[in-house]
N, CA, C and O of each residue as an XYZ file, in Angstrom:
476
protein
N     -84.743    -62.587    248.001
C     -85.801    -63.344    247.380
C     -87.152    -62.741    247.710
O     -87.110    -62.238    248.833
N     -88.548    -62.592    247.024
C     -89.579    -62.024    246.750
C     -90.155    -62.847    247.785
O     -91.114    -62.464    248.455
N     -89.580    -63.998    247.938
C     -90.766    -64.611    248.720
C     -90.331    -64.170    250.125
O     -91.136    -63.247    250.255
N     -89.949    -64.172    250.748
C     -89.164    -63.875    251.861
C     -89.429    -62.092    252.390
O     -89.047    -61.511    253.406
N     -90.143    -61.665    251.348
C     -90.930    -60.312    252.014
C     -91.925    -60.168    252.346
O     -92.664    -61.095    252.017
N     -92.534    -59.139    253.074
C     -93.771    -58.946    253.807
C     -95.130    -59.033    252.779
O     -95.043    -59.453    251.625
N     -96.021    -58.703    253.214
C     -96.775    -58.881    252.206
C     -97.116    -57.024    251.610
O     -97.785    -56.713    250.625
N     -96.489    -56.177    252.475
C     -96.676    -54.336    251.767
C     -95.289    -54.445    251.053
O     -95.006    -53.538    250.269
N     -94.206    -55.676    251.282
C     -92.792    -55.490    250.240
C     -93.160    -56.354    249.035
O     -92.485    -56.324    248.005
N     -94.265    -57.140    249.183
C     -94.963    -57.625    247.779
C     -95.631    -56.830    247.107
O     -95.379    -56.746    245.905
N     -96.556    -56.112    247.624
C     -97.040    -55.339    247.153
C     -96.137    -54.279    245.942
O     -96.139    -54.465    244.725
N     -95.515    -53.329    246.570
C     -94.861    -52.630    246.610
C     -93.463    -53.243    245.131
O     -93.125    -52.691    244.084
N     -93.188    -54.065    245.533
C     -92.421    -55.019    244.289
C     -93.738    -54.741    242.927
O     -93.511    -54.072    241.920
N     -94.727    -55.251    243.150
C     -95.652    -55.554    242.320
C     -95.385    -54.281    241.840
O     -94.741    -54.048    240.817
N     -95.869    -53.479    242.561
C     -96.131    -51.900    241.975
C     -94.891    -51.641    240.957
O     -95.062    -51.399    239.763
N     -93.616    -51.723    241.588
C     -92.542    -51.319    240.976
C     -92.414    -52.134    239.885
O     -92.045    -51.542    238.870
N     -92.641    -53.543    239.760
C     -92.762    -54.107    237.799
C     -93.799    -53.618    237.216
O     -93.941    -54.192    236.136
N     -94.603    -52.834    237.395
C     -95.922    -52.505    236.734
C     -94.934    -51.283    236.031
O     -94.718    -51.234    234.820
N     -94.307    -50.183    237.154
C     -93.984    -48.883    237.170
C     -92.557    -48.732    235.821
O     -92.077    -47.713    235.324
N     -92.253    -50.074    235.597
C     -91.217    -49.927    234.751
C     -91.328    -50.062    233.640
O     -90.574    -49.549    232.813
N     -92.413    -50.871    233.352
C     -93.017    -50.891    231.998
C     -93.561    -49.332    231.567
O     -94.022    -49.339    230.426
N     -93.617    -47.703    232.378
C     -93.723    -46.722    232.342
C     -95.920    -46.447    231.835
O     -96.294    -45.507    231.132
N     -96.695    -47.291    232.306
C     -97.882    -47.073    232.434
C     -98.145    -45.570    232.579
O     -97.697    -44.793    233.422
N     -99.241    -45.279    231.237
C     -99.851    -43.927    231.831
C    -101.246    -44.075    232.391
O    -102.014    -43.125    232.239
N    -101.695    -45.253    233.077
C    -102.849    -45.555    234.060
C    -102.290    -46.585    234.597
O    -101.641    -47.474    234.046
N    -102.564    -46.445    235.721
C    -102.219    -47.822    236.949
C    -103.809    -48.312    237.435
O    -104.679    -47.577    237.901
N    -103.894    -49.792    237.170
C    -105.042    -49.781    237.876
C    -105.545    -50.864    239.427
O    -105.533    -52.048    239.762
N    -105.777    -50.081    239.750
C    -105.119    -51.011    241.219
C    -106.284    -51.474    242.464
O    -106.835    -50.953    243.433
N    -106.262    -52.624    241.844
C    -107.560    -53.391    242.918
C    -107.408    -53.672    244.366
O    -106.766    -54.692    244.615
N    -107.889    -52.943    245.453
C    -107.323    -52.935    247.130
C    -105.739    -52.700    247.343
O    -105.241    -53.336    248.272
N    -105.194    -52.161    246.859
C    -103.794    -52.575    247.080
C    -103.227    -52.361    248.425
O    -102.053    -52.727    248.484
N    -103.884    -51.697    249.941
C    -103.492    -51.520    251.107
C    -104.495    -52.877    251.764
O    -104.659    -53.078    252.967
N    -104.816    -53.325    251.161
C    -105.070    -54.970    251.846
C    -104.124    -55.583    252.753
O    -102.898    -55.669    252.686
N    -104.983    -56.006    253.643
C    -103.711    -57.279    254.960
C    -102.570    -56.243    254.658
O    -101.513    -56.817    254.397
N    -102.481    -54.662    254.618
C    -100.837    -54.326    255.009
C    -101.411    -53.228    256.318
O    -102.328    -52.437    256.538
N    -100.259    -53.762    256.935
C    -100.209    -52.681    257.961
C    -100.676    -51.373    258.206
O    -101.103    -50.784    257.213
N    -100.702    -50.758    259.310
C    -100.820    -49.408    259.302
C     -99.573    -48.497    258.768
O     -99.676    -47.465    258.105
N     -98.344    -49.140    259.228
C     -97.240    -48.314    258.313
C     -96.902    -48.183    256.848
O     -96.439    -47.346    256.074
N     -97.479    -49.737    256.846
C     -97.554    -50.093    254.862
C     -97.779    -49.142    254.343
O     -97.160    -48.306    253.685
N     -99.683    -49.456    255.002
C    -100.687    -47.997    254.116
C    -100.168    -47.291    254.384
O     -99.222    -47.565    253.645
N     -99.615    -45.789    255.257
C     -99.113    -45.090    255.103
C     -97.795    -45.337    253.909
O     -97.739    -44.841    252.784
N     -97.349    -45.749    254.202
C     -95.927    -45.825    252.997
C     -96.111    -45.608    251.876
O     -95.457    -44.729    251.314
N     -97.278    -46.515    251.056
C     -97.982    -46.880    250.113
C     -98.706    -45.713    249.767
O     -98.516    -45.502    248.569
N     -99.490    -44.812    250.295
C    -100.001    -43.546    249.780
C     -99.006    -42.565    249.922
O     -99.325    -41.580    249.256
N     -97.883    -42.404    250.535
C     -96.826    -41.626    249.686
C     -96.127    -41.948    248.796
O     -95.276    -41.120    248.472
N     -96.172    -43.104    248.120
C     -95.257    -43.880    246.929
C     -96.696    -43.586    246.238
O     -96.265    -42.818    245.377
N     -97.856    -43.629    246.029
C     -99.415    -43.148    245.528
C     -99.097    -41.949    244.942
O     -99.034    -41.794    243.722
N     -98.808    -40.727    246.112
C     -98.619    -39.259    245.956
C     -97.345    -38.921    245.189
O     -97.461    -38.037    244.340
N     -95.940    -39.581    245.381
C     -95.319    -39.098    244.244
C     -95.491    -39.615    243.158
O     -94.516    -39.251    242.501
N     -96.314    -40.441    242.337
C     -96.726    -40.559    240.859
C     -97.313    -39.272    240.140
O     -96.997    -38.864    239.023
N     -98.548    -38.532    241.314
C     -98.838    -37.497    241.168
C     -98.657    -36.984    239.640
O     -97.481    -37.042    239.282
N     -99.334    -36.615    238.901
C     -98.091    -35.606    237.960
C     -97.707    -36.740    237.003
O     -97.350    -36.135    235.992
N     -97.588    -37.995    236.775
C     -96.712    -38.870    236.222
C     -97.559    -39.870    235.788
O     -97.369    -40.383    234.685
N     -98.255    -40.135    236.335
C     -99.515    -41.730    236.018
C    -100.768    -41.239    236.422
O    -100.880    -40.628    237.485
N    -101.655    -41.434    235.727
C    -102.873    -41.850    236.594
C    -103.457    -42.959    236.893
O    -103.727    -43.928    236.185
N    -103.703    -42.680    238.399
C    -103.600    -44.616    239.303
C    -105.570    -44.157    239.067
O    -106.056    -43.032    238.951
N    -106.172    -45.297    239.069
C    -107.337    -45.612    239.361
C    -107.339    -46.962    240.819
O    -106.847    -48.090    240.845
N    -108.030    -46.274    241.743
C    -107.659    -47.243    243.054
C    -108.958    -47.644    243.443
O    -109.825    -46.844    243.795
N    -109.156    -49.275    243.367
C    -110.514    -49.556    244.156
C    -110.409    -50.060    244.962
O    -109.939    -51.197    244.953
N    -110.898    -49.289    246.322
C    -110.353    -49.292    248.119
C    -111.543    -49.598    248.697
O    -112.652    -49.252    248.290
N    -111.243    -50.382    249.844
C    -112.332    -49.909    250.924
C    -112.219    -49.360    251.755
O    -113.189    -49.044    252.444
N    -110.627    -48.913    252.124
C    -109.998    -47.723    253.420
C    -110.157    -46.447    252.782
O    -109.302    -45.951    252.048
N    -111.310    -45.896    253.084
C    -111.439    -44.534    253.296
C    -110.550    -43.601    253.456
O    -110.356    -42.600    252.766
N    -109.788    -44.119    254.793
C    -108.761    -43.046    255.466
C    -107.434    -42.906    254.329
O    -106.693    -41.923    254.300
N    -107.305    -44.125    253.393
C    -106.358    -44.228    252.512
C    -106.431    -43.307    251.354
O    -105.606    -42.538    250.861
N    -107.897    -43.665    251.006
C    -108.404    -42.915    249.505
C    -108.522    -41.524    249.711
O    -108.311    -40.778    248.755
N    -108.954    -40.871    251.270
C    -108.644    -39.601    251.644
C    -107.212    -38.882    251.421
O    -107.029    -37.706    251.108
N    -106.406    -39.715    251.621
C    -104.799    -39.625    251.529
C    -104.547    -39.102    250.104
O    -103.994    -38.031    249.858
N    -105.102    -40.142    249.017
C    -104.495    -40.193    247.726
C    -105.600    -39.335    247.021
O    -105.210    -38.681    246.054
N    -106.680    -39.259    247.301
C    -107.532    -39.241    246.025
C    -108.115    -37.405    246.601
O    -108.323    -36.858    247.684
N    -108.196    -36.932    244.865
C    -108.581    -35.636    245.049
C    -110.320    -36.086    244.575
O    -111.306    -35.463    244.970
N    -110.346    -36.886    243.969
C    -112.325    -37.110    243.204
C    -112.244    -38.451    243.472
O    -111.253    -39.100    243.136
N    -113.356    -39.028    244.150
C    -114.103    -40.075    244.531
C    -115.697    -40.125    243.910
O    -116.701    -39.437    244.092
N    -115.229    -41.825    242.727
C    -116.720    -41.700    242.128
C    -117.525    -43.081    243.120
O    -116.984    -43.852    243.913
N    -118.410    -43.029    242.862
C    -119.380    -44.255    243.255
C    -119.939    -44.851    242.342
O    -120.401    -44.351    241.317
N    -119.931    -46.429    242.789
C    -120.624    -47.268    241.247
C    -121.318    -47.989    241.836
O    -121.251    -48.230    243.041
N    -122.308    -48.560    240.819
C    -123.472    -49.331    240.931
C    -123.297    -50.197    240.006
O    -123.361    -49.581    238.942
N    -123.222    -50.633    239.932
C    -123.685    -51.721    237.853
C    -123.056    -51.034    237.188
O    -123.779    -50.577    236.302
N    -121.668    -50.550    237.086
C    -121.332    -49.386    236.065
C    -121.434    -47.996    235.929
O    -120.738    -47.124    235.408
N    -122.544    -48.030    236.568
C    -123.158    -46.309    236.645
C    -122.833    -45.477    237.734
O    -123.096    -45.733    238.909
N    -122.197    -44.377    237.276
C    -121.951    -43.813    237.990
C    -123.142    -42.607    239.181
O    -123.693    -41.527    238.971
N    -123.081    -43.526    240.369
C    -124.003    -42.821    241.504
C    -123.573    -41.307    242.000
O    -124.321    -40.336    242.112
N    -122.487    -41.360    242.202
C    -121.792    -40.310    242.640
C    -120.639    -39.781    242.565
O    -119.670    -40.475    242.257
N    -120.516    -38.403    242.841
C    -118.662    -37.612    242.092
C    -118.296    -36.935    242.780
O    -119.192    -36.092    242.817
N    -117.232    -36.502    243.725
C    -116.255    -35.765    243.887
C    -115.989    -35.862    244.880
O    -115.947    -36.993    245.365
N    -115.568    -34.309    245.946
C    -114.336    -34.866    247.009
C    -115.181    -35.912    247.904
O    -116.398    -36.093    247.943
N    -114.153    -36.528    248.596
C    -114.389    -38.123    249.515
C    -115.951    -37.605    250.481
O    -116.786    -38.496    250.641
N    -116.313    -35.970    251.166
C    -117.001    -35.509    252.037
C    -117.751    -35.345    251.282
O    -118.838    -35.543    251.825
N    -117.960    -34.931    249.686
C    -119.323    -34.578    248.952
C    -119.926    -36.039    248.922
O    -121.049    -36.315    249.342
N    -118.830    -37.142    248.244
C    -119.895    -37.998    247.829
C    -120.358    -38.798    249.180
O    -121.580    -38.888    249.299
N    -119.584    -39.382    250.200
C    -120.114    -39.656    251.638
C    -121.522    -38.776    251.637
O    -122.503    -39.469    251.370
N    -121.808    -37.332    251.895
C    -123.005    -36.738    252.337
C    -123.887    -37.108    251.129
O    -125.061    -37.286    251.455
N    -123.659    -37.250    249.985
C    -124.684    -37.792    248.583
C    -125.101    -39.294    248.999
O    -126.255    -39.720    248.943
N    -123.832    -40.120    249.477
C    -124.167    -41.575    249.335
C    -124.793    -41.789    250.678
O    -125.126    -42.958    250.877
N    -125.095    -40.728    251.894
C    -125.768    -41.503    252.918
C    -127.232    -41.323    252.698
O    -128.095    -41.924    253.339
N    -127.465    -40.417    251.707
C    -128.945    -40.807    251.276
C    -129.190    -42.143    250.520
O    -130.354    -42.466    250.287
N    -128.530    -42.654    250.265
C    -128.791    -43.946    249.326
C    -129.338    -44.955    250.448
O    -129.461    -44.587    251.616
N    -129.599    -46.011    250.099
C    -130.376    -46.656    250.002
C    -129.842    -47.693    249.100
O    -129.858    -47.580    247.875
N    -129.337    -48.775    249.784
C    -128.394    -50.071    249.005
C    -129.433    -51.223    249.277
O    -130.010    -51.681    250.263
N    -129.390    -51.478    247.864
C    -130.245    -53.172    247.642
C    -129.417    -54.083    247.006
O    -128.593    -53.820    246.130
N    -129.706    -55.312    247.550
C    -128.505    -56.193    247.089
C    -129.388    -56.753    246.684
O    -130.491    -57.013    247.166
N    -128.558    -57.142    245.001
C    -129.725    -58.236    244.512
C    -128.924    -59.625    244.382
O    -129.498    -60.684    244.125
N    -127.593    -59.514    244.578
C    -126.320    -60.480    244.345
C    -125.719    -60.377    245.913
O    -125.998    -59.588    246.815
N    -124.816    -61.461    245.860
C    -123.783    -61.567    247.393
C    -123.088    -60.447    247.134
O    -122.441    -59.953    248.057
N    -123.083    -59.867    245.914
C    -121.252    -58.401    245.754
C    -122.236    -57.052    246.151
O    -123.412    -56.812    245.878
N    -121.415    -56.443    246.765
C    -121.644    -54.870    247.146
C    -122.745    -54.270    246.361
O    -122.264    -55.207    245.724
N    -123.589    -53.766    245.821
C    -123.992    -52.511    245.431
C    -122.801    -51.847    244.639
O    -122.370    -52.114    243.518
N    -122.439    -50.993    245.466
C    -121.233    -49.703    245.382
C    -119.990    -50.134    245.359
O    -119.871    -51.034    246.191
N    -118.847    -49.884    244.710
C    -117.749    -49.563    245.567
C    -116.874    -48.038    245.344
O    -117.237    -47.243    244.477
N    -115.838    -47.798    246.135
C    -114.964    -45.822    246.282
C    -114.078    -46.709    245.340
O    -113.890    -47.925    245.347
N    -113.450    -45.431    244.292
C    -112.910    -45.597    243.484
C    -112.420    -44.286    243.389
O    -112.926    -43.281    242.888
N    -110.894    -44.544    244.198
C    -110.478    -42.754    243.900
C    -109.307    -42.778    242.910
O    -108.973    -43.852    242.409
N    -108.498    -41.336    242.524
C    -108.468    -41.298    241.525
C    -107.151    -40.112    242.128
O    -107.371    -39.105    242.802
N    -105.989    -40.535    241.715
C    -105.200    -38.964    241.835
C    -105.383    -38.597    240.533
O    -106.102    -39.141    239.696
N    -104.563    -37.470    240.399
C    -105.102    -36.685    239.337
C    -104.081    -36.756    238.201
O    -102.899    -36.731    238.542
N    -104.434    -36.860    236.600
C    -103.459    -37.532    235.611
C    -102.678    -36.464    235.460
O    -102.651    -35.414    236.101
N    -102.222    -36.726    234.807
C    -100.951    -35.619    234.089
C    -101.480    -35.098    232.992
O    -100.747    -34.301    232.406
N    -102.602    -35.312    232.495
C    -103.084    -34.112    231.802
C    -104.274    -33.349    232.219
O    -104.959    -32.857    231.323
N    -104.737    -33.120    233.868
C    -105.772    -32.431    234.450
C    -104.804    -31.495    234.963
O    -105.172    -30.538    235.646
């Protein structure tokens, strides 16, 4: 029973009914949330073999995760895109910024990206 699993074997379930319907974009809001350190690991190698097969769009706040999965990391503002590419370019671009909140929500958020099957 579904209920009776962890919350990275919910996850992970989730992923797999998405994955059968054969999606050529996955789009995936925090998905290493409340999971473990083994989860996340687990979870960005089930990330890495889509590789080649889907393109996932992932909006994270674990760094160390999106480092894992993502070859281009954009940055957003209101839509607009602040910043582009590997996780170390846009970090050294985005510590010049300068974040104003005009709302309780973020400014920014990392939005990485493995790479589709037709790049």
């Amino acid at each position: 029973q579904a209920g009776n699993l962890s919350h990275g074997q919910k996850q992970w379930l989730e992923i797999g009914m998405l994955l059968m319907q054969e999606p050529k974009l996955l789009l995936l809001d925090e998905p290493v949330a409340g999971m473990t350190d083994e989860e996340t690991e687990r979870t960005a190698e089930l990330f890495l073999t889509l590789k080649g097969k889907h393109s996932l769009m992932v909006v994270e706040h674990d760094m160390s995760f999106i480092r894992t999965i993502s070859e281009i990391v954009t940055v957003l503002c209101d839509g607009a895109v602040l910043a582009q590419g590997t996780l170390d370019q846009v970090q050294t671009l985005t510590s010049r910024f300068t974040v104003v909140r005009t709302t309780s929500k973020p400014c920014f958020a990392f939005r990485g990206m493995c790479s589709s099957p037709d790049s």
